[in-house]
PASEBA-1860 file (N, C-alpha, C; in nm, 3 decimals):
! residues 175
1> XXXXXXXX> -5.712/0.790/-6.119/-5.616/0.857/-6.032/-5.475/0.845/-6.087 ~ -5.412/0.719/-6.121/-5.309/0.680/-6.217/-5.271/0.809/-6.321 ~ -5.401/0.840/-6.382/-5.391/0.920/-6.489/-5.355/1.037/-6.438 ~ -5.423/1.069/-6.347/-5.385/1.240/-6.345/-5.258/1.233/-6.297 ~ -5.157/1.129/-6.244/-5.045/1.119/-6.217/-4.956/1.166/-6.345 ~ -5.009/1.104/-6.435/-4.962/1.120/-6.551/-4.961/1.203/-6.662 ~ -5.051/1.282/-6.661/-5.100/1.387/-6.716/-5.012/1.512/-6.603 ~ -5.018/1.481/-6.489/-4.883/1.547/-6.436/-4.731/1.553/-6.492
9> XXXXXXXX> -4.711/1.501/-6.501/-4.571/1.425/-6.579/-4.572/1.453/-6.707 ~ -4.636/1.435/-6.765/-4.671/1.441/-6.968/-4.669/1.322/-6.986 ~ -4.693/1.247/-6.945/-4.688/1.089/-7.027/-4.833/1.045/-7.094 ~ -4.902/1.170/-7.055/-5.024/1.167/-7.142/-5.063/1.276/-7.128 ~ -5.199/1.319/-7.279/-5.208/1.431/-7.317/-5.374/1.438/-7.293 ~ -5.364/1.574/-7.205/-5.541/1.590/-7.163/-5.627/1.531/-7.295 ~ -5.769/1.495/-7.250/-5.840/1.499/-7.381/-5.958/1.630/-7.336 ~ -5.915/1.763/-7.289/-5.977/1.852/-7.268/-5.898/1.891/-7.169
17> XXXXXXXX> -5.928/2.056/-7.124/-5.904/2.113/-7.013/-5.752/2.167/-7.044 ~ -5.683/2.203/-6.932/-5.521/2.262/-6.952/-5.435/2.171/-6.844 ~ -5.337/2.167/-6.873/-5.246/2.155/-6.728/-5.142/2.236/-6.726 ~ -5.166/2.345/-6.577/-5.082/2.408/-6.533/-5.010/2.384/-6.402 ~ -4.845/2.405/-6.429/-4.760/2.298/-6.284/-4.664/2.421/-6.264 ~ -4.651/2.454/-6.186/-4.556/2.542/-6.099/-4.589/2.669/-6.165 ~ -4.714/2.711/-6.186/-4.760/2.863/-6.192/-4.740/2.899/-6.380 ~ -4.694/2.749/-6.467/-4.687/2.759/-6.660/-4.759/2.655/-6.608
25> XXXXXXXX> -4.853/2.699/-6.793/-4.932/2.570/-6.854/-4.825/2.503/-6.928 ~ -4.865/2.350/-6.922/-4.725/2.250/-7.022/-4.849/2.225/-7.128 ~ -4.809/2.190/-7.225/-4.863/2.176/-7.307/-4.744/2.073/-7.437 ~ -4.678/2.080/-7.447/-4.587/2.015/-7.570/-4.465/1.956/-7.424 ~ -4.377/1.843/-7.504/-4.296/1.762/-7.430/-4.177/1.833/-7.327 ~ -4.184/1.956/-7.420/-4.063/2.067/-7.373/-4.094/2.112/-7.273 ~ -4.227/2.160/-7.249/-4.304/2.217/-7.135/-4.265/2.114/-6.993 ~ -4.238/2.002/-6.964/-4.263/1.885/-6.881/-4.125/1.871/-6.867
33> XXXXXXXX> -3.973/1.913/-6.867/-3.871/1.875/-6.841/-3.818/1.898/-6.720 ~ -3.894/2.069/-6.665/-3.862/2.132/-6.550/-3.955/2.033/-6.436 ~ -4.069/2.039/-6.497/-4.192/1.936/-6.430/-4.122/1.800/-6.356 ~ -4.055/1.730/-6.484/-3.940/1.592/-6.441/-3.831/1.639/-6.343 ~ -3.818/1.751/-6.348/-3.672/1.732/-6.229/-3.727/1.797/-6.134 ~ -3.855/1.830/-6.087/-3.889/1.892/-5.984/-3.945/1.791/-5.940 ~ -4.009/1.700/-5.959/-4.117/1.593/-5.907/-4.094/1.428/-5.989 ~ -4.094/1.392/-5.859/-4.064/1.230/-5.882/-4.219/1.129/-5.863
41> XXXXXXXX> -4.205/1.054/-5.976/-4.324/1.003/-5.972/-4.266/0.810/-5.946 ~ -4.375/0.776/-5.861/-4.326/0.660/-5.824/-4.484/0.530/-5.879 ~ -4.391/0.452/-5.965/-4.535/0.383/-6.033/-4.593/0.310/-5.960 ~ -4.685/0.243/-5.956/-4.782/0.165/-5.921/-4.708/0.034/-5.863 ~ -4.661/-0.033/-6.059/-4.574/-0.147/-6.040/-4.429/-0.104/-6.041 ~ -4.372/-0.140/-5.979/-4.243/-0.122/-5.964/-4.181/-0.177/-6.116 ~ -4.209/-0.265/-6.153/-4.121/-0.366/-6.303/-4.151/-0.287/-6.397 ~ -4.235/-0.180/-6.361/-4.295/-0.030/-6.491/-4.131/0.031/-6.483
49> XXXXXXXX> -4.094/0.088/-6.383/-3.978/0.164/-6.324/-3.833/0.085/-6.341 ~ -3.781/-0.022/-6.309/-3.701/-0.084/-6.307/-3.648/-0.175/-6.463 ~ -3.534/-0.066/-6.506/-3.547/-0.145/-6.573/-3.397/-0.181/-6.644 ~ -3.252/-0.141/-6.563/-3.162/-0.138/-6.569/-3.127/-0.265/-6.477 ~ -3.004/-0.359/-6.551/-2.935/-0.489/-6.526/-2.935/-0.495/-6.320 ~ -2.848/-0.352/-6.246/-2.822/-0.359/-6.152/-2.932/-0.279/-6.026 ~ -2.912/-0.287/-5.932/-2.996/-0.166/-5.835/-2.880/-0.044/-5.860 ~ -2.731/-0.077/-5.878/-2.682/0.086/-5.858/-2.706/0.162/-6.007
57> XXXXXXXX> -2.731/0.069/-6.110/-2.741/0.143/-6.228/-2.884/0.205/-6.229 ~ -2.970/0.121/-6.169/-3.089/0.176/-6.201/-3.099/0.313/-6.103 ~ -3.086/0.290/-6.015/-3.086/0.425/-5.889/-3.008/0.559/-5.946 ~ -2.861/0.547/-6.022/-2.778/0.623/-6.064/-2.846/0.676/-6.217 ~ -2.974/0.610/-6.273/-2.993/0.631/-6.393/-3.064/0.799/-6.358 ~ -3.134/0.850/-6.267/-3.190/0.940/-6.319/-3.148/1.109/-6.234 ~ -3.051/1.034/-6.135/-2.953/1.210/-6.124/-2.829/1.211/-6.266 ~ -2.802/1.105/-6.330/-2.730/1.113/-6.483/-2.807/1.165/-6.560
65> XXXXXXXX> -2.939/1.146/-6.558/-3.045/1.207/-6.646/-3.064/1.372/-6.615 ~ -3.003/1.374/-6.465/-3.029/1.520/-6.461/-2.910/1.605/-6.473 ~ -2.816/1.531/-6.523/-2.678/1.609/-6.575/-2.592/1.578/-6.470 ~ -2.541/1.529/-6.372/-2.472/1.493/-6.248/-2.404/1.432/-6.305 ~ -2.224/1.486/-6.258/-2.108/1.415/-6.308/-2.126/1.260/-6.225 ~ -2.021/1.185/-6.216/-2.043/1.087/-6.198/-1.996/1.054/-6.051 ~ -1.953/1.140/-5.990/-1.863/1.155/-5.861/-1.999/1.228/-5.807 ~ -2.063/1.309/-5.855/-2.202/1.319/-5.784/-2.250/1.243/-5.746
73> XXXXXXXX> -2.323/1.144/-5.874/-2.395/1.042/-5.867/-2.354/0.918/-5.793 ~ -2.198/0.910/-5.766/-2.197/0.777/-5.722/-2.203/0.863/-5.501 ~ -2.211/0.959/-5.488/-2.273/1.039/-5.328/-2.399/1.005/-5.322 ~ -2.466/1.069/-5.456/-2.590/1.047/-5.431/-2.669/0.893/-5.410 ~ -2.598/0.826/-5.466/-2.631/0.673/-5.479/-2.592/0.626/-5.329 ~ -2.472/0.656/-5.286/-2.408/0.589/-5.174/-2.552/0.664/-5.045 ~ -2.583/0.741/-5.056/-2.685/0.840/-4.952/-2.793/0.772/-4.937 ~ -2.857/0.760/-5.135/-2.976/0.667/-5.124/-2.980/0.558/-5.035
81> XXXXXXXX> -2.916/0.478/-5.170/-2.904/0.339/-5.056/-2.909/0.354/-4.906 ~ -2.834/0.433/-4.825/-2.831/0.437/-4.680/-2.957/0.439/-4.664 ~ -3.045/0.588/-4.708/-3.151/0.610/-4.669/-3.262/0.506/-4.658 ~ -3.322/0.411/-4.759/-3.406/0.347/-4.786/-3.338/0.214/-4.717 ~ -3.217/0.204/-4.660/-3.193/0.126/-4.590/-3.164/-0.001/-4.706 ~ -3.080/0.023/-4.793/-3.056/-0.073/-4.906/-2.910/-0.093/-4.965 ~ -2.832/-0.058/-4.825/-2.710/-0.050/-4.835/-2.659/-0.191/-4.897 ~ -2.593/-0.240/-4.974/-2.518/-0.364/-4.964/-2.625/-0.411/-5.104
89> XXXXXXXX> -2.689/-0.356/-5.156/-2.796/-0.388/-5.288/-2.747/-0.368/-5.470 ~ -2.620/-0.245/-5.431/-2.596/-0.204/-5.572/-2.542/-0.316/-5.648 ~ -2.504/-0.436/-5.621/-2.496/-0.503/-5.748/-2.580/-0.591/-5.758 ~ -2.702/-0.675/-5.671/-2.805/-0.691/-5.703/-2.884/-0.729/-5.816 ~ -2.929/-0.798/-5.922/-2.998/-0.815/-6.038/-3.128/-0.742/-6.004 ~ -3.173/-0.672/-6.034/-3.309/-0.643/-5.989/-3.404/-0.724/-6.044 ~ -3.384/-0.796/-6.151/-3.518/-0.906/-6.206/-3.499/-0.955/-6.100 ~ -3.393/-1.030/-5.997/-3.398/-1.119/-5.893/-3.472/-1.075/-5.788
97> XXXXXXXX> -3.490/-0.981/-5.752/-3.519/-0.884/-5.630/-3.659/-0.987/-5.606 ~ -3.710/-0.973/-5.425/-3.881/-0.942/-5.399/-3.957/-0.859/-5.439 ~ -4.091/-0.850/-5.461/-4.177/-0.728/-5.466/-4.122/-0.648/-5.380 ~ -4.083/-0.675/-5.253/-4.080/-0.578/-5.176/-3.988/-0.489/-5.200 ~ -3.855/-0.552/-5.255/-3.765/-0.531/-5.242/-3.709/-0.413/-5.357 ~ -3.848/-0.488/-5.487/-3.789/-0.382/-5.594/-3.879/-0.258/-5.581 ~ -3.950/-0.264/-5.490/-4.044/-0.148/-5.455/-4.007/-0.033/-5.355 ~ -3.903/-0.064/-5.317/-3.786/-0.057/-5.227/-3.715/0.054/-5.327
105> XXXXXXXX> -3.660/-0.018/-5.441/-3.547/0.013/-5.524/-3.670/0.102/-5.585 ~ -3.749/0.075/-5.670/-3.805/0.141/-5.766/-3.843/0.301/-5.643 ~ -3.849/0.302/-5.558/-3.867/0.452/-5.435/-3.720/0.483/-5.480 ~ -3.589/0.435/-5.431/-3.479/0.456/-5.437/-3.454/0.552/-5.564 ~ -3.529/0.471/-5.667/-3.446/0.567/-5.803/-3.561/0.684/-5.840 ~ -3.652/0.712/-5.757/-3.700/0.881/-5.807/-3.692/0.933/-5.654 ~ -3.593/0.895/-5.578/-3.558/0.909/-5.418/-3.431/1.029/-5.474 ~ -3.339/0.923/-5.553/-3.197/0.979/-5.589/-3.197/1.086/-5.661
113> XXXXXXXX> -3.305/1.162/-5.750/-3.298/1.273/-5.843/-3.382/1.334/-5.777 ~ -3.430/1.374/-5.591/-3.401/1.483/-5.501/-3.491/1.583/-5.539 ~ -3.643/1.512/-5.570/-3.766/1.598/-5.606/-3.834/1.687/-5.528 ~ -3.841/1.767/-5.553/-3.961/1.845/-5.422/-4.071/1.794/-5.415 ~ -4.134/1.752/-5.484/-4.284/1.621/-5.444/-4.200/1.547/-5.527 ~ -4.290/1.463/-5.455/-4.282/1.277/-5.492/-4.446/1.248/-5.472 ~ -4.466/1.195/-5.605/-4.606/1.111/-5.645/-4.590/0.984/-5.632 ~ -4.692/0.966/-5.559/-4.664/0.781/-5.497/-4.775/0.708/-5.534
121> XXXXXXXX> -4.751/0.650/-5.636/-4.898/0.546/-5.688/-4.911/0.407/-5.635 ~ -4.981/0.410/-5.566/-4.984/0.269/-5.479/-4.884/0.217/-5.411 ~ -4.825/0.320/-5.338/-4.639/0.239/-5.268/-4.707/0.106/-5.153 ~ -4.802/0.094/-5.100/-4.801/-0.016/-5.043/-4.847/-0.135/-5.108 ~ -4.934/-0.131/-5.214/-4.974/-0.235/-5.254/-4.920/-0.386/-5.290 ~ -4.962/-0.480/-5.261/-4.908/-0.616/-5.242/-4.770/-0.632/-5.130 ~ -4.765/-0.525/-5.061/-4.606/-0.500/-4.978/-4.670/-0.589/-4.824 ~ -4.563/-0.624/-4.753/-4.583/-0.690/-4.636/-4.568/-0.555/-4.496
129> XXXXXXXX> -4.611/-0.598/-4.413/-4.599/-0.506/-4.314/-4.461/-0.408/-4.240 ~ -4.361/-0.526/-4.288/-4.280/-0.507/-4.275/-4.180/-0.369/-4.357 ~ -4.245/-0.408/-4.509/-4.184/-0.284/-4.575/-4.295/-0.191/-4.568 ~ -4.421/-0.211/-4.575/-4.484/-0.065/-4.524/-4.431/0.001/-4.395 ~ -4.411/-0.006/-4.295/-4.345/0.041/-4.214/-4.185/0.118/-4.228 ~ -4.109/0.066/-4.323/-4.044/0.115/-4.384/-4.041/0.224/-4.475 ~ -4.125/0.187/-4.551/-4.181/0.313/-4.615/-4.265/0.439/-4.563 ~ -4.343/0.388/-4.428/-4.396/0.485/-4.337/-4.220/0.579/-4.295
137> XXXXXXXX> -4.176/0.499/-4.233/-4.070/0.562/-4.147/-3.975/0.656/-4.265 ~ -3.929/0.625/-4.391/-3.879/0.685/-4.451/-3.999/0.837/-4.475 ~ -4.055/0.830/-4.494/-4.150/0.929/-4.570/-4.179/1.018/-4.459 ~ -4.147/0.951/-4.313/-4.205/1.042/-4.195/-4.075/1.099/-4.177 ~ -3.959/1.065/-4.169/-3.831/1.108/-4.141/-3.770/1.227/-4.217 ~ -3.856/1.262/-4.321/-3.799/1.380/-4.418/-3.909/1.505/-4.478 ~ -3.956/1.545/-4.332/-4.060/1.643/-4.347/-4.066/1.736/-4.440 ~ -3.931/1.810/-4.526/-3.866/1.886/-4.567/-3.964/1.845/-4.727
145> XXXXXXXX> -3.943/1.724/-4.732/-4.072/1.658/-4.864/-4.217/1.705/-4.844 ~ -4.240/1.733/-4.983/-4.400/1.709/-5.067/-4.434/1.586/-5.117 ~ -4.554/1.546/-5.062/-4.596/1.424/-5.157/-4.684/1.399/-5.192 ~ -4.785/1.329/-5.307/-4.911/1.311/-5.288/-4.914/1.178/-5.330 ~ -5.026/1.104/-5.252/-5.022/0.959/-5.235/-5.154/0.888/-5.273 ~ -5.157/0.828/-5.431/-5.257/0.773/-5.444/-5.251/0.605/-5.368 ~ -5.382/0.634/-5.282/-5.397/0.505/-5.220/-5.523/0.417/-5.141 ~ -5.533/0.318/-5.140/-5.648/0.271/-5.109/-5.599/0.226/-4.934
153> XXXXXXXX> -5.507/0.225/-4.895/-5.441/0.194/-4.781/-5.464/0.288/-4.682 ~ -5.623/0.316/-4.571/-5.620/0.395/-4.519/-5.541/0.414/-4.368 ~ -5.469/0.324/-4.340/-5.390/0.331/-4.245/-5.263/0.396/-4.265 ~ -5.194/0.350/-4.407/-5.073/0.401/-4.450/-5.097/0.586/-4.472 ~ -5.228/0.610/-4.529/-5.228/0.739/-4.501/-5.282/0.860/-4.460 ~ -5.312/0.754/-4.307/-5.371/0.878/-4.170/-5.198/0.846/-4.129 ~ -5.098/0.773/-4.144/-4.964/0.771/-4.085/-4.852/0.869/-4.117 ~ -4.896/0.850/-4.304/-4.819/0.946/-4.346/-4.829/1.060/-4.433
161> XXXXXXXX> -4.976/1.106/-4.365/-5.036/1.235/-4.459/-5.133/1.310/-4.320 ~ -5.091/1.454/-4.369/-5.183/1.536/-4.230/-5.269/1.629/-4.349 ~ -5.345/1.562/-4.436/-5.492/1.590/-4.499/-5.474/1.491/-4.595 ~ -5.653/1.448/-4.635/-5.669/1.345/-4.746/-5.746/1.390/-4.835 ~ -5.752/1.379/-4.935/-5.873/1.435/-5.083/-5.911/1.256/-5.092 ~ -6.014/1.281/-5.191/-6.084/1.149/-5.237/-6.129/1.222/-5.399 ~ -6.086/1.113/-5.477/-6.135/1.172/-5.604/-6.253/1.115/-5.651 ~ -6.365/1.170/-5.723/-6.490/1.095/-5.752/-6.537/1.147/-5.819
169> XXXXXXX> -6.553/1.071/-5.917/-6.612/1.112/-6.071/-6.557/1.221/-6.118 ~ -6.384/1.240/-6.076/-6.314/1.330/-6.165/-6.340/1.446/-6.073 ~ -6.421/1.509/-5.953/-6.414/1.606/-5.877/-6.316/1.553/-5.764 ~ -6.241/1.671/-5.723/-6.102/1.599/-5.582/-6.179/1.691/-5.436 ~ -6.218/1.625/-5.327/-6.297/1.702/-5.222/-6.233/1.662/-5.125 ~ -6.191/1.705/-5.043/-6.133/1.701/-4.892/-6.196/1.621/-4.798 ~ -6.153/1.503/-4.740/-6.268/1.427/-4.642/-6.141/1.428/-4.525
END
């Protein structure tokens, strides 16, 4: 499931078949740029994602990536943070952070470059109840979002999904 996340993205290359994303097949690295600023992919492990000194550098790293002067980026940052409820975090070490906390941040920084889906690879895993609920409430609060949510957490998503697929043996079927 990981994979086809990724094979979404280009970070890996089919070993058969095509991938086609917003109505083009991608095929070479060039193909996957429009792919990156349309859709935010959120990893598994957060310490995959995180990997800038501060929380505001890391959060600010990828609307800079999408060309945003810096008076953008520091709105967009100030918004994030509010949103995910991580106000008072931007100077922060993130090696210091909780799981929870950088899982928190690691949402924050493909939160800030304002994707039309967001791919969520395991957002609850090892998390306490406390930030799942958080993460429920954010994700329910912004209907206006696409997302698709790989997860073994079937509570987290009859909460925050209105249909589920199950993938098996590489076929995806609706349960």
């Amino acid at each position: 499931k990981t994979t086809l996340f990724h094979l979404i993205m280009g970070l890996l290359n089919p070993s058969g078949g095509k991938i086609e994303i917003f109505g083009k097949e991608r095929k070479v690295e060039n193909d996957f740029v429009e792919v990156r600023e349309r859709i935010g992919l959120l990893f598994q492990d957060p310490d995959d994602q995180l990997f800038s000194p501060t929380v505001a550098e890391d959060i600010a790293f990828g609307p800079l990536n999408l060309r945003k002067n810096h008076q953008e980026t520091k709105k967009i940052l100030k918004e994030t943070l509010e949103t995910l409820g991580l106000a008072g975090f931007e100077d922060r070490i993130t090696y210091n952070l909780s799981y929870g906390e950088k899982r928190l941040v690691s949402l924050a920084t493909v939160w800030a470059m304002q994707p039309e889906i967001l791919l969520l690879d395991e957002p609850t895993i090892w998390l306490d109840e406390e930030t799942i609920e958080k993460i429920i409430k954010i994700l329910n609060s912004h209907l206006h979002l696409s997302y698709i949510i790989i997860s073994h957490d079937k509570k987290f998503l009859k909460e925050t999904t209105n249909c589920t697929y199950q993938m098996d043996n590489g076929k995806i079927k609706k349960i």
